[in-house]
N, C-alpha and C positions, 0 to 999 in steps of 0.2 A: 350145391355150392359148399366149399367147404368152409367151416366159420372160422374167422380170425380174429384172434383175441387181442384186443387193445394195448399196444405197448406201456409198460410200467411208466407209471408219473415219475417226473424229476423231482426229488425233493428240491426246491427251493428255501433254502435259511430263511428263518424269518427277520427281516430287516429290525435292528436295533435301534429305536429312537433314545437317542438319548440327545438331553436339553442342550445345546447351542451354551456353550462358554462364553460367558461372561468377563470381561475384565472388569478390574476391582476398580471402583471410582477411581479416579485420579485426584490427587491431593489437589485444593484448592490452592490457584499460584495470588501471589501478593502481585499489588498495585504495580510495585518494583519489578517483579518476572516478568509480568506483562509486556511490560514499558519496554523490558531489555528483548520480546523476547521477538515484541513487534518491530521494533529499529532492526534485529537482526534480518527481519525476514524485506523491511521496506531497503534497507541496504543492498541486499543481494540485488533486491527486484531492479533498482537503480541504475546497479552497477550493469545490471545483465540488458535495463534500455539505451544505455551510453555507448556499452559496446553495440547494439544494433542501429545506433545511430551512427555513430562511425563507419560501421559497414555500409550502412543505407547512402549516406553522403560523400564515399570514400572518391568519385568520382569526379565531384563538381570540385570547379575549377575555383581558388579566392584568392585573393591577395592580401600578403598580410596589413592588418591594420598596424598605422606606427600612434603608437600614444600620443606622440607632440602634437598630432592636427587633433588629438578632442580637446571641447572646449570644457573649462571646467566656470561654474558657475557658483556663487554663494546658495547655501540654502534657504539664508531667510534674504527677502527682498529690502530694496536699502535705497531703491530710489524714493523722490518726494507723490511721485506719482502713483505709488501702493503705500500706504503708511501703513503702519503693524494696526492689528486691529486692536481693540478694546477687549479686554479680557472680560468674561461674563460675570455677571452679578452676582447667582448663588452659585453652590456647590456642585450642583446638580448639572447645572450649564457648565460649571469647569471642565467636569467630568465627561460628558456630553461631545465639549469641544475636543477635547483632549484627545478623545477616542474618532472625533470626525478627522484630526490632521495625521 
């Protein structure tokens, strides 16, 4: 049998690790960027479920409402039969109330 000599190896390059890039911190945003930067983004979101509701309801049938038939009512009650209440004693209760109406 005659002998057959094994075909030369592929050099294969040896793979280059090098470290994964990093980006540089990001500057820290003020209270204010923030604020502006999340209105920007709850706006869009907003804007982009209005028009999915539009589309969603585009179908159904309504009738417009005419402002003359709502009724409009006082805010604070005037009959004898709710008298305003008693304003609370300390501070604490003002506060309290204030934040219950």
């Amino acid at each position: 049998m005659p002998q057959t000599h094994p075909a030369p190896a592929i050099d294969h390059p040896a793979p280059t690790t090098q470290a994964p890039t990093v980006p540089p911190p990001a500057a820290e945003l003020s209270l204010g960027e923030r604020l502006t930067l999340v209105n920007t983004a709850m706006t869009a979101r907003l804007d982009e479920a209005a028009v999915a509701y539009e589309v969603n309801t585009a179908h159904i049938e309504t009738q417009p409402v005419d402002l003359a038939d709502v009724v409009i009512v006082p805010l604070t009650p005037t009959s004898p039969t709710h008298p305003q209440p008693t304003p609370p004693a300390t501070r604490i209760a003002i506060v309290l109330d204030r934040a219950h109406q």
